[in-house]
C-alpha positions in Angstrom: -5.0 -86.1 18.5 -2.9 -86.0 15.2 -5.1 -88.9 13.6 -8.6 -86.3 13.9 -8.6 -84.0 10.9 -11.1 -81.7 10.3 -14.4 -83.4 8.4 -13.6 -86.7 10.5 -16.7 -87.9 12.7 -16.4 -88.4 16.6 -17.8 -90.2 19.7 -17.2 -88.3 22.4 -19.3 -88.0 26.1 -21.2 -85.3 27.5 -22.3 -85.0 31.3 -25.6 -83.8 29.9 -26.3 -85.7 26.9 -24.4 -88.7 26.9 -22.8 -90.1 24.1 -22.9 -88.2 20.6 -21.5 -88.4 17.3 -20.5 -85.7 15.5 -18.1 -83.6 12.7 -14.8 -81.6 13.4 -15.2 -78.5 11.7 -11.9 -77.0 13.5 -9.2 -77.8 16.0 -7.5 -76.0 19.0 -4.3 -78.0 18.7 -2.7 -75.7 20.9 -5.4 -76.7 23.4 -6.7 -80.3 22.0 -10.4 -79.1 21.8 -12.6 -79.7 19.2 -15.4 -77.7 17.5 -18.2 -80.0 16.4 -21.0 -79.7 14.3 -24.0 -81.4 13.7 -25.2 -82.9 10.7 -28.9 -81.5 11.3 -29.7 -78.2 12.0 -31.5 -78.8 15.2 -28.7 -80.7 16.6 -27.3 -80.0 19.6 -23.1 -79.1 18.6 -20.2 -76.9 19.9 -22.3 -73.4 19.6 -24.4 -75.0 22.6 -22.1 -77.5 24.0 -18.6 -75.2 23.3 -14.9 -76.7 22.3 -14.8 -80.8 23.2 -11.4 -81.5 25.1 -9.8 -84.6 23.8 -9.5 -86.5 26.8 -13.5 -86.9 26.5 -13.2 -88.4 23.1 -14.1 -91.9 22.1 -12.3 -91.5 19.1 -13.2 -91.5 15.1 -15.6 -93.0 13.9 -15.0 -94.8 10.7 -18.2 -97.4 10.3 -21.9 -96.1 11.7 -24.6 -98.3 10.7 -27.9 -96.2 10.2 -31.0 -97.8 12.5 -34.3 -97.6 11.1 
């Protein structure tokens, strides 16, 4: 939990969508949630999905290789 900072990207799993990849805009350290956001507007983020406990992460995600 101490290595995710705010601005870092994550993997983490959702029952309903699967696998995403997203930004930290804040942490719940008290709690170890994370509030995500999207890097498009009509992605689906923490104001649908709410906080992300960190037992669901993947972890951070330093390389992504863009698919065309």
């Amino acid at each position: 939990q101490k290595y995710i900072s705010p601005g870092d990207l994550v993997a983490f799993n959702t029952a309903e969508y699967g696998l995403l990849i997203k930004r930290v805009d804040h942490i719940d350290r008290q709690q170890g949630r994370y509030f995500v956001l999207g890097t498009n507007d009509l992605s689906v983020d923490s104001r649908q999905l709410g906080l992300i406990d960190h037992e669901d992460l993947y972890g951070k995600v330093i390389w992504h290789i863009k698919q065309r």
